[in-house]
Short mmCIF file of the C-alpha atoms (twelve columns), coordinates in Angstrom:
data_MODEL
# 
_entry.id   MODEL 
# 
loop_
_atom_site.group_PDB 
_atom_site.id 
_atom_site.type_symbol 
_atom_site.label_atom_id 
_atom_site.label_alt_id 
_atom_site.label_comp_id 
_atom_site.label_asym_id 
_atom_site.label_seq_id 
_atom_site.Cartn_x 
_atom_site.Cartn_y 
_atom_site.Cartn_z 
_atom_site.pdbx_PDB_model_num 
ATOM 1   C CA . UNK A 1   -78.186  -82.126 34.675 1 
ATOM 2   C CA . UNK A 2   -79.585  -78.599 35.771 1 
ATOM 3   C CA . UNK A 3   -78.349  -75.704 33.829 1 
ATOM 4   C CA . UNK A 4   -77.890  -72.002 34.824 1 
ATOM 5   C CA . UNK A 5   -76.669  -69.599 32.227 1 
ATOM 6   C CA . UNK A 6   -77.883  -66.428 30.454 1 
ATOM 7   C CA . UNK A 7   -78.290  -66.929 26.519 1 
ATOM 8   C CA . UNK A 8   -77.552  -63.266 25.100 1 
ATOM 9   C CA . UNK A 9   -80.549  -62.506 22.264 1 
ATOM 10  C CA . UNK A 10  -79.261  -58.872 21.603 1 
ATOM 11  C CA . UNK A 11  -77.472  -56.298 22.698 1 
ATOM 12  C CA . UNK A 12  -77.862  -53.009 20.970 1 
ATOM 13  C CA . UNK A 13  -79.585  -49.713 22.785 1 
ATOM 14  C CA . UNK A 14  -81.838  -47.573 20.704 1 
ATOM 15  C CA . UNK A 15  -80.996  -49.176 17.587 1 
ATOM 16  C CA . UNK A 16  -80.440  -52.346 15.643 1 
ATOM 17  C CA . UNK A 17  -76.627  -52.638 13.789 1 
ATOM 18  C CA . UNK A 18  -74.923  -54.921 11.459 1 
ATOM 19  C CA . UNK A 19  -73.603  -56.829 14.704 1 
ATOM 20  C CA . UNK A 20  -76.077  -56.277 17.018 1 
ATOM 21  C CA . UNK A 21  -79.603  -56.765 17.415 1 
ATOM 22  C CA . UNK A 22  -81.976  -55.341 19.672 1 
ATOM 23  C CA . UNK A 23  -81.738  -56.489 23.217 1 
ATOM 24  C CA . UNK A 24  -83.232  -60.210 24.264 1 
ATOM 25  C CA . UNK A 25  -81.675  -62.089 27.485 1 
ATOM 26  C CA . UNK A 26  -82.765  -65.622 28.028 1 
ATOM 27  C CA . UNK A 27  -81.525  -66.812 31.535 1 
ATOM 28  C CA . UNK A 28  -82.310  -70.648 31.798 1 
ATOM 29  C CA . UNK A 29  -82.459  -71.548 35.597 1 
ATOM 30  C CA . UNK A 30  -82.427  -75.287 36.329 1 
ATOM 31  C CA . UNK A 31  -85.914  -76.324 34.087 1 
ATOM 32  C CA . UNK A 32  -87.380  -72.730 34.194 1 
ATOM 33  C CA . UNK A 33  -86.742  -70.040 30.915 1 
ATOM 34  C CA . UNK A 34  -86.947  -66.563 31.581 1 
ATOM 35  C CA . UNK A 35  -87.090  -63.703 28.957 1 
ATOM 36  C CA . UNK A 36  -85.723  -60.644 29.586 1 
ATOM 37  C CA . UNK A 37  -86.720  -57.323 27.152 1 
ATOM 38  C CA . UNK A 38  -87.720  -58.938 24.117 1 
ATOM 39  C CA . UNK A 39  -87.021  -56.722 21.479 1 
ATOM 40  C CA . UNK A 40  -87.413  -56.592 17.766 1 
ATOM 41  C CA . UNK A 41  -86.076  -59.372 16.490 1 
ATOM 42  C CA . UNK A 42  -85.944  -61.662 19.383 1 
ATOM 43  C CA . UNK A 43  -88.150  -64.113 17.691 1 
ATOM 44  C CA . UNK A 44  -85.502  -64.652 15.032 1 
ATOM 45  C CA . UNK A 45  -82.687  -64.636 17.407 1 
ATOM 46  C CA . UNK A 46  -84.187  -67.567 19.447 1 
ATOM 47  C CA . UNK A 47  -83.897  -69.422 16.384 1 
ATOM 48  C CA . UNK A 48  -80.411  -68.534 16.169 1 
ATOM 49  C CA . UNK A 49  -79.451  -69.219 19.636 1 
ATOM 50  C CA . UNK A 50  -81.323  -72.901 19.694 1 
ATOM 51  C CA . UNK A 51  -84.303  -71.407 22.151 1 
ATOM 52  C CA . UNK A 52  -87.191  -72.997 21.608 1 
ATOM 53  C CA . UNK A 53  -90.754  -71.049 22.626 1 
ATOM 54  C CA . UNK A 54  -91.578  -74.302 24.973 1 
ATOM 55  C CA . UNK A 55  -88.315  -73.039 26.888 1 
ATOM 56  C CA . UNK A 56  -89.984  -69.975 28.152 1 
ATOM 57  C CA . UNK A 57  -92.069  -69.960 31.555 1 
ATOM 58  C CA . UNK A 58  -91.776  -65.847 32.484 1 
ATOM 59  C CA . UNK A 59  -91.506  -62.710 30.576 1 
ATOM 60  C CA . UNK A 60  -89.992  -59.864 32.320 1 
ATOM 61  C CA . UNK A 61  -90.153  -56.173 31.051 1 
ATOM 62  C CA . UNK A 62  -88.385  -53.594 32.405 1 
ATOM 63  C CA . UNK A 63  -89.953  -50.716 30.437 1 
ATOM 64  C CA . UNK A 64  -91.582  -49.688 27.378 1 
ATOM 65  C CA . UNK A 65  -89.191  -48.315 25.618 1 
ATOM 66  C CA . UNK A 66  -89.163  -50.126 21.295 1 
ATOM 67  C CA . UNK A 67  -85.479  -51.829 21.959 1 
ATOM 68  C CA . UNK A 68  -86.590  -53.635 24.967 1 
ATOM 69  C CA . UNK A 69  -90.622  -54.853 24.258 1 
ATOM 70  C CA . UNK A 70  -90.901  -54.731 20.605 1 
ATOM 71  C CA . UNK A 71  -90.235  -57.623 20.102 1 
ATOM 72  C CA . UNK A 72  -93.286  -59.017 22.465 1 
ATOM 73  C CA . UNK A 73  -95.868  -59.462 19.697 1 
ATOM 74  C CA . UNK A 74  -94.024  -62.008 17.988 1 
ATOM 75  C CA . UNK A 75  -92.480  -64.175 20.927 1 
ATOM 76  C CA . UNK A 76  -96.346  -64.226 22.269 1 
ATOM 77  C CA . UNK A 77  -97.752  -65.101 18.724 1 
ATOM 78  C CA . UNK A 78  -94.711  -67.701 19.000 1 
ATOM 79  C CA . UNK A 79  -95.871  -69.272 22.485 1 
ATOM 80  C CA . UNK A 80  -99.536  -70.177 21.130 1 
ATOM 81  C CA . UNK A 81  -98.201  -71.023 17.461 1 
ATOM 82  C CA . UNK A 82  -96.204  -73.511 18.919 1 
ATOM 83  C CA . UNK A 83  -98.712  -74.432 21.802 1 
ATOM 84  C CA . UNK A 84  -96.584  -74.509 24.775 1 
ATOM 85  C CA . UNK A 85  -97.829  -76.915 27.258 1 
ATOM 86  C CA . UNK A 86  -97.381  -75.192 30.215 1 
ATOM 87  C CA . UNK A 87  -98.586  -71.858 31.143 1 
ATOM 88  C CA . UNK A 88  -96.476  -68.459 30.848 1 
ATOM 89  C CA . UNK A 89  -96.294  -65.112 33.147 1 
ATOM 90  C CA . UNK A 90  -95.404  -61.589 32.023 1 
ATOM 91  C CA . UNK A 91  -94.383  -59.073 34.245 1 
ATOM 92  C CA . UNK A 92  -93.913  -55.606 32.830 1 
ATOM 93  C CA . UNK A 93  -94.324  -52.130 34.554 1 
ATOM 94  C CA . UNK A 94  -98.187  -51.471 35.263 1 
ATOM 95  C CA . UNK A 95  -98.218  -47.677 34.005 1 
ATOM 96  C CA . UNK A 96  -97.312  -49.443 30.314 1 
ATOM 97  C CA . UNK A 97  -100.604 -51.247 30.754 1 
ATOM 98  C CA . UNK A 98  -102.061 -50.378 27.744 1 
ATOM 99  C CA . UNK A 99  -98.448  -50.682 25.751 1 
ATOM 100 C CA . UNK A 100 -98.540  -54.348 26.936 1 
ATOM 101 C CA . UNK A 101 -102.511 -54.619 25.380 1 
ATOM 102 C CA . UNK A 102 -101.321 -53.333 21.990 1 
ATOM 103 C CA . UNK A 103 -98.458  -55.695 21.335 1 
ATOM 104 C CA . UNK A 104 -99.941  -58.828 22.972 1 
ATOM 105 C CA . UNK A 105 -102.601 -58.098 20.306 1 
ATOM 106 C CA . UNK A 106 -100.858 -56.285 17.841 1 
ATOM 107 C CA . UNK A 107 -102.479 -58.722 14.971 1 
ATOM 108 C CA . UNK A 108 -104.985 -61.451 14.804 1 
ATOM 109 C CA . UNK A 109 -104.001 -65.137 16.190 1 
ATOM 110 C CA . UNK A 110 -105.522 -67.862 17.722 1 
ATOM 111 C CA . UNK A 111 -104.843 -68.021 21.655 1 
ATOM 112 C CA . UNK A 112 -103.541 -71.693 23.059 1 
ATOM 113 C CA . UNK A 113 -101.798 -70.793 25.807 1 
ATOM 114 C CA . UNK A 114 -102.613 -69.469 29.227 1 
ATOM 115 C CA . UNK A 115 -100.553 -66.123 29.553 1 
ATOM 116 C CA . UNK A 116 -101.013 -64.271 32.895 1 
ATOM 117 C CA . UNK A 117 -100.332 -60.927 32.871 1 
ATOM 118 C CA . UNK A 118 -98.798  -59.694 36.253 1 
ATOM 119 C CA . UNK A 119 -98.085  -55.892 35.965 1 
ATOM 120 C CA . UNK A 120 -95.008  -54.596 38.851 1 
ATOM 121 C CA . UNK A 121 -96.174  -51.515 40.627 1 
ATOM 122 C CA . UNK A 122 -93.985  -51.769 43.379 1 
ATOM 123 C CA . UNK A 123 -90.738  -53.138 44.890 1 
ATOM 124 C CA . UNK A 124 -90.817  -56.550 46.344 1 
ATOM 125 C CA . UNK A 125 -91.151  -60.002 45.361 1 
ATOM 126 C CA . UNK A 126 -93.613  -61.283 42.105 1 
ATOM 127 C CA . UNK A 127 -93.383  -64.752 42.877 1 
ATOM 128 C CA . UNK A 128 -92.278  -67.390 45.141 1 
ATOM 129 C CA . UNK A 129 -91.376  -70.678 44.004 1 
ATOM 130 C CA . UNK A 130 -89.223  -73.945 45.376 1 
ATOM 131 C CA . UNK A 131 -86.257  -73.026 42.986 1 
ATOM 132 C CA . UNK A 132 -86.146  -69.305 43.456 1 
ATOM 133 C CA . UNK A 133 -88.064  -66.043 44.415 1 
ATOM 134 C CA . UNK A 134 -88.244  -62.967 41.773 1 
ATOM 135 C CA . UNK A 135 -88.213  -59.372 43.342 1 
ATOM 136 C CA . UNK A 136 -88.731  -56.339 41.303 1 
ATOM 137 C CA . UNK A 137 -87.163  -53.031 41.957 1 
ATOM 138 C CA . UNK A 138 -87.480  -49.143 40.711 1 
ATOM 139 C CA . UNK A 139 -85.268  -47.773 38.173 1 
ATOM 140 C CA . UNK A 140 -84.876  -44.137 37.041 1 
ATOM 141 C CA . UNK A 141 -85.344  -43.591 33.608 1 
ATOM 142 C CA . UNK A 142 -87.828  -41.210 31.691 1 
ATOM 143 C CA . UNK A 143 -90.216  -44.218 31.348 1 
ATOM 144 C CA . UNK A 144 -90.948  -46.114 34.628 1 
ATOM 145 C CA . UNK A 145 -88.415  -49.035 34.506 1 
ATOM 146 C CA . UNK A 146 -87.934  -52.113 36.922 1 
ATOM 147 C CA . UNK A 147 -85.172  -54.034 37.448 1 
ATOM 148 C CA . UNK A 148 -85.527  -57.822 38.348 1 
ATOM 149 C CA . UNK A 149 -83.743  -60.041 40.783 1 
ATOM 150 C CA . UNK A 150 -83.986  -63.814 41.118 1 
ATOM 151 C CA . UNK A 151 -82.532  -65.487 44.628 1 
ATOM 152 C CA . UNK A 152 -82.210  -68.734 45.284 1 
ATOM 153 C CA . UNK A 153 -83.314  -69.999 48.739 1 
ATOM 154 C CA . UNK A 154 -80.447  -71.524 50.919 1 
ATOM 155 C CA . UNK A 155 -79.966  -74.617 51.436 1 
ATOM 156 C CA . UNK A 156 -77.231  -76.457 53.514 1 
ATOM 157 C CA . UNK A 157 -73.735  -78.252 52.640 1 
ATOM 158 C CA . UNK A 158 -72.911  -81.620 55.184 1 
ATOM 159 C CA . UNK A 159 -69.322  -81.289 55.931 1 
ATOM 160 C CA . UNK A 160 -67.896  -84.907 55.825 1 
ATOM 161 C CA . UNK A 161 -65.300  -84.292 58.569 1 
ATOM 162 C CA . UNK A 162 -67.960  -82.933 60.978 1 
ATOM 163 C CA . UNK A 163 -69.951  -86.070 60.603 1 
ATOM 164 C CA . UNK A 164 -67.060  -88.232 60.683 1 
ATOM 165 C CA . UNK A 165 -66.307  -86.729 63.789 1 
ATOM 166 C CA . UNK A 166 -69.617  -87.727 64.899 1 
ATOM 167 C CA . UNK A 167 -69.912  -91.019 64.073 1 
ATOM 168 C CA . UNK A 168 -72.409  -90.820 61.709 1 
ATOM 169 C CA . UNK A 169 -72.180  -92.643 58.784 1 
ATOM 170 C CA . UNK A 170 -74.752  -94.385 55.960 1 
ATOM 171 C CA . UNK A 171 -78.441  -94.094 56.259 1 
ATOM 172 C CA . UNK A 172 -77.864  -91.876 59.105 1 
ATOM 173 C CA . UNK A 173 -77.109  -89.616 57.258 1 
ATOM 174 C CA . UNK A 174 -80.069  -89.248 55.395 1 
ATOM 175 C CA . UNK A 175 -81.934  -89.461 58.660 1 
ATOM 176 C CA . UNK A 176 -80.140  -86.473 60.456 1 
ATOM 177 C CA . UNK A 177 -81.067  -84.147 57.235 1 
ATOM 178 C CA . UNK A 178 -84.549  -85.199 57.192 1 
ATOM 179 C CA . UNK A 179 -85.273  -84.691 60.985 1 
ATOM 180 C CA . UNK A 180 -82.643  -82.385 61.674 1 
ATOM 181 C CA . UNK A 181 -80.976  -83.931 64.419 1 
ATOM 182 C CA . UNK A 182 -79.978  -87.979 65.512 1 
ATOM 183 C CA . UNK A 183 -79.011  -89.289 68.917 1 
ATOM 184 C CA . UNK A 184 -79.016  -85.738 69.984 1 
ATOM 185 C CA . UNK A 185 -76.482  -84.738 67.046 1 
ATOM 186 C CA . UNK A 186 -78.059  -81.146 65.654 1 
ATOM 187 C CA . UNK A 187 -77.883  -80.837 61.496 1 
ATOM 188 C CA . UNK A 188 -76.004  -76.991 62.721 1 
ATOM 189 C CA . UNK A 189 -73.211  -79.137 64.172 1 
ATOM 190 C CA . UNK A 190 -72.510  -80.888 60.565 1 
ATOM 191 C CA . UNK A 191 -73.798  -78.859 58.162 1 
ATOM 192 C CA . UNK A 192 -73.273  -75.337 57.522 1 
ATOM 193 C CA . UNK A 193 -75.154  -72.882 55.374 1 
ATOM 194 C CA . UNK A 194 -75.112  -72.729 51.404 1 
ATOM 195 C CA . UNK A 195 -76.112  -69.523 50.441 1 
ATOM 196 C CA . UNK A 196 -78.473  -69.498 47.247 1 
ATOM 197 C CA . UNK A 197 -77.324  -68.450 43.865 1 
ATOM 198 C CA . UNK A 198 -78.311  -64.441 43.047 1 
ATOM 199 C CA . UNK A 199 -79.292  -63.359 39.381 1 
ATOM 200 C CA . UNK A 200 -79.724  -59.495 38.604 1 
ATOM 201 C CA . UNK A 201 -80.997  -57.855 35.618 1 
ATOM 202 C CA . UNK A 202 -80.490  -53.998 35.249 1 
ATOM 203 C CA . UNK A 203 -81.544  -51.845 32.146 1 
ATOM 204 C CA . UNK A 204 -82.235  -48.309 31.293 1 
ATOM 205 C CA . UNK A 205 -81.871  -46.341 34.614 1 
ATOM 206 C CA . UNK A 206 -79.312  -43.794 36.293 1 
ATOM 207 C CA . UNK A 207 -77.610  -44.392 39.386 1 
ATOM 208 C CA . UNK A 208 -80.463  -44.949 41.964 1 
ATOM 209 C CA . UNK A 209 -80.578  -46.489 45.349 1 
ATOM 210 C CA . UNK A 210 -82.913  -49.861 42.749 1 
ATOM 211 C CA . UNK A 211 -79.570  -50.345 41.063 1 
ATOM 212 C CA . UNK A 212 -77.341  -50.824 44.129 1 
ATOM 213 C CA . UNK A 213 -80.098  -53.064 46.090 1 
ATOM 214 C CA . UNK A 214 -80.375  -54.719 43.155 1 
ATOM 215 C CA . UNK A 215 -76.735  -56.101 42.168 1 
ATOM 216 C CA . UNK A 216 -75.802  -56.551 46.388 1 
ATOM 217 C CA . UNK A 217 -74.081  -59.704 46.337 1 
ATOM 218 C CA . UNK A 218 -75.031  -61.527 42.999 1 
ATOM 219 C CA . UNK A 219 -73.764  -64.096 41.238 1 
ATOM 220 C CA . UNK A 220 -74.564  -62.728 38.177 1 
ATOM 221 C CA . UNK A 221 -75.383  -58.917 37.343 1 
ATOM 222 C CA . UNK A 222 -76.550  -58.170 33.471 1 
ATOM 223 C CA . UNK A 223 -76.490  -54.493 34.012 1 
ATOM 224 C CA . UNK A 224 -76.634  -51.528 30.825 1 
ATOM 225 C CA . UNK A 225 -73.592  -49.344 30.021 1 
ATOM 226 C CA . UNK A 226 -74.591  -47.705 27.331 1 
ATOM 227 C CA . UNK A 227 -72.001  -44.944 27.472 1 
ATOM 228 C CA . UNK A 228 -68.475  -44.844 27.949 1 
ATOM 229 C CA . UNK A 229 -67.225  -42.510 31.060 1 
ATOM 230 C CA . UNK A 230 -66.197  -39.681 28.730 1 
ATOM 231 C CA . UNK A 231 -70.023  -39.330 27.904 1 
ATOM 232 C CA . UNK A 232 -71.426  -39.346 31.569 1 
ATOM 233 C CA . UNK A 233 -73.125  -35.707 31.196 1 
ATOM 234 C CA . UNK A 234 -74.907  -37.512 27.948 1 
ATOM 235 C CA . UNK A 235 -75.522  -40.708 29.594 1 
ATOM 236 C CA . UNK A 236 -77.338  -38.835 33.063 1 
ATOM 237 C CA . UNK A 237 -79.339  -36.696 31.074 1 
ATOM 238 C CA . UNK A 238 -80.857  -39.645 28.647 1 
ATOM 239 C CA . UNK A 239 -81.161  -42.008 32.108 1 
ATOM 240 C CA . UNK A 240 -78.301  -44.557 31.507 1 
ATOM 241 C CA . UNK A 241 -75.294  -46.027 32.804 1 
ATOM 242 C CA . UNK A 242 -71.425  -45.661 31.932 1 
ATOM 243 C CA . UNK A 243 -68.829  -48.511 31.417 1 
ATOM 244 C CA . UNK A 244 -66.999  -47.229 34.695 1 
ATOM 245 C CA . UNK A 245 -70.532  -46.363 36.698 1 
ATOM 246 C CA . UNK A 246 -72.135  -50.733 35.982 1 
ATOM 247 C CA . UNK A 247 -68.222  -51.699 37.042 1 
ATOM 248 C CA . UNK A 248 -68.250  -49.549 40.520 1 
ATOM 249 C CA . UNK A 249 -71.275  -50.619 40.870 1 
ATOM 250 C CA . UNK A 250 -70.500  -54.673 40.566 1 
ATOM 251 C CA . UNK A 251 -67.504  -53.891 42.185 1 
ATOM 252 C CA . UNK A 252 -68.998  -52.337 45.734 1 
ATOM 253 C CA . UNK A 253 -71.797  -54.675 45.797 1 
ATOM 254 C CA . UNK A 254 -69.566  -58.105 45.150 1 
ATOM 255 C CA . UNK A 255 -70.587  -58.967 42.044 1 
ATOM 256 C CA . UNK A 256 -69.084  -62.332 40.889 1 
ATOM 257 C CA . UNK A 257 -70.133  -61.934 37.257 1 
ATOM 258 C CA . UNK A 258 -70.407  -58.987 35.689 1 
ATOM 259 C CA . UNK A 259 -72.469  -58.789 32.084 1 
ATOM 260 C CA . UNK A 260 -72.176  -55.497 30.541 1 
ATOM 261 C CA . UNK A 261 -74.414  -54.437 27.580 1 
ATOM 262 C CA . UNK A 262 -76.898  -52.706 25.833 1 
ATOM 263 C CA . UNK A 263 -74.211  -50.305 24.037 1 
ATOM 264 C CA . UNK A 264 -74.998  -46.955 21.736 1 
ATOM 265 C CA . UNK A 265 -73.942  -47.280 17.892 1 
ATOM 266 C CA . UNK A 266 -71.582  -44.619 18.505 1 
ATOM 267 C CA . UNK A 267 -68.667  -46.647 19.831 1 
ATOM 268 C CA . UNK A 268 -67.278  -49.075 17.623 1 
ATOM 269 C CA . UNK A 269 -64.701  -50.491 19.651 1 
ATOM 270 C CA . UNK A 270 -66.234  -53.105 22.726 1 
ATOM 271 C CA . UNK A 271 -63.187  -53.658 23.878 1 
ATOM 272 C CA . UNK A 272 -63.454  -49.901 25.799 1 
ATOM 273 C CA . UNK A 273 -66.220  -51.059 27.866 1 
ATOM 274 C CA . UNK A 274 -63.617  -53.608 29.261 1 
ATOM 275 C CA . UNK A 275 -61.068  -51.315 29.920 1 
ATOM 276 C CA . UNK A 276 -63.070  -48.403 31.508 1 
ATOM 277 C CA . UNK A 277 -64.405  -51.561 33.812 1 
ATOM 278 C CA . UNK A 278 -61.347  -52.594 34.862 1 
ATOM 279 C CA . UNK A 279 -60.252  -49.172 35.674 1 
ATOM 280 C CA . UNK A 280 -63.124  -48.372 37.960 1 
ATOM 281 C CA . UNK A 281 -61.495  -51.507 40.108 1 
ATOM 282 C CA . UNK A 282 -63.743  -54.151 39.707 1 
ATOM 283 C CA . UNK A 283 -61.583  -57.737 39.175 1 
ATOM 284 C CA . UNK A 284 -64.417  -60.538 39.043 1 
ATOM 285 C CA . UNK A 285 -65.472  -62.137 36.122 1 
ATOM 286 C CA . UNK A 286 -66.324  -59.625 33.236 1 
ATOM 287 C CA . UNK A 287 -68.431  -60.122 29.702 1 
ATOM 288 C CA . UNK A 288 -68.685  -58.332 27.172 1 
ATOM 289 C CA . UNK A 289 -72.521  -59.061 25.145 1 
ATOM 290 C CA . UNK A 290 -71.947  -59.966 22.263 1 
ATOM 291 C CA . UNK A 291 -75.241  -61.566 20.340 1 
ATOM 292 C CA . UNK A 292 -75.556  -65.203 20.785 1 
ATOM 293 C CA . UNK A 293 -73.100  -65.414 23.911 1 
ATOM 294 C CA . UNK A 294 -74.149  -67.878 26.521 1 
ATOM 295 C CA . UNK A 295 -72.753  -67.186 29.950 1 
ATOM 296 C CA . UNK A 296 -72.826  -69.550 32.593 1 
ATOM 297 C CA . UNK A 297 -74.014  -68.479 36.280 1 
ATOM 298 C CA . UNK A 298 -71.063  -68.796 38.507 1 
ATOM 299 C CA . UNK A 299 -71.119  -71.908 40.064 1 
ATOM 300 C CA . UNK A 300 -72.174  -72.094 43.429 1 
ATOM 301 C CA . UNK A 301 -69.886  -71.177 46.516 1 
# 
């Protein structure tokens, strides 16, 4: 059975706590594993959360900033301790080139696996696979930052009633959605469109045209509010989100899902972030990250 769901590694901004580590976001897609801003301590909390380094196929760094990259040298040194069998792709912002260098080599280890390193200098799509395509977009923080979108191509649902209506029946089919049309029956006629599943990962960034283009219509949006509303001044001038600003946000694009996370140490109650997301009118499906949370992608229209 395929599975879809994001596995929360961390969720702390700047700093580790008591209840939070730094930030890690595993989103399994079907057989693929992709890790999001491996920060300290993400080796460790793979252990916790039952992720295996064999369950990883793409890195994906928005920025080089400690509490989202970190935590790179060990999940690499991971991959080729444990000799994964297939090979693995980082993407990471190209200006942090040589940031990338230092903590893929950070110590001394023998190299198993194949790891291609695929810096983002630009919008637009990284790669292009049967189960989904991965787009990259701008941020704006004080360190280049990309956000990262995964879309699932369309495919088509068969509407029973429409081919009842038709008269087609058993192997048929099968025949009319290999061929696209029987006995001069078109597939349009009794099937209609089933729009692809839509995964969006936000960090460290201000409101920017990246964040809105990237949340439009997705299934799931893991998106920073590391500030609550009353600290908006605070949270513009360090390049970060509010509670209310991710919500309006999810909430104007369509968001089905919304993750919020990476909080400051300063607030001590989560339960805030909730309400200030409410109030800014967004009524979907809201998480709070906490560490170790797995959220499933919403299931498919």
């Amino acid at each position: 059975m395929s599975v879809r769901e994001l596995v929360v590694l961390g969720t702390a901004s700047q700093v580790p706590t008591r209840h939070r580590n730094h930030n890690g976001y595993l989103l399994r897609w079907d057989g693929q594993g992709i890790l999001f801003d491996p920060g300290e301590g993400t080796q460790r909390q793979m252990l916790r959360a039952g992720v295996a380094a064999h369950d990883l196929h793409r890195i994906c760094v928005t920025h080089f900033h400690g509490d989202h990259s970190l935590g790179l040298a060990g999940v690499i040194q991971r991959i080729n301790l444990d000799q994964v069998p297939h090979p693995v792709t980082a993407h990471y912002p190209a200006s942090g080139q040589r940031f990338f260098e230092r903590l893929r080599y950070a110590t001394a280890y023998r190299e198993t696996v194949k790891l291609t390193e695929a810096p983002v200098a630009a919008d637009g799509p990284l790669a292009v696979t049967e189960a989904y395509t991965l787009d990259a977009c701008l941020l704006s923080h004080p360190v280049e930052s990309y956000g990262y979108r995964l879309t699932e191509p369309d495919g088509r649902r068969i509407l029973p009633e429409k081919l009842a209506a038709h008269g087609i029946k058993g192997p048929d089919v099968g025949r009319i959605q290999r061929d696209g049309v029987l006995d001069g029956v078109t597939l349009d006629e009794v099937s209609e469109i089933r729009r692809g599943q839509r995964f969006a990962f936000v960090m460290d960034t201000r409101l920017c045209d990246g964040v809105h283009a990237l949340a439009e219509g997705a299934d799931m949006l893991v998106i920073e509010s590391t500030f609550l509303d009353e600290d908006v001044r605070l949270a513009t001038d360090h390049g970060h989100l509010t509670a209310g600003q991710a919500a309006a946000v999810a909430r104007d694009a369509g968001v089905r899902h919304l993750v919020l996370t990476h909080f400051s140490q300063r607030y001590s109650d989560p339960a805030e972030f909730e309400r200030q997301a409410r109030a800014a009118g967004f009524d979907g499906e809201l998480s709070i990250a906490q560490d170790l949370m797995r959220v499933p992608v919403p299931k498919r229209t």
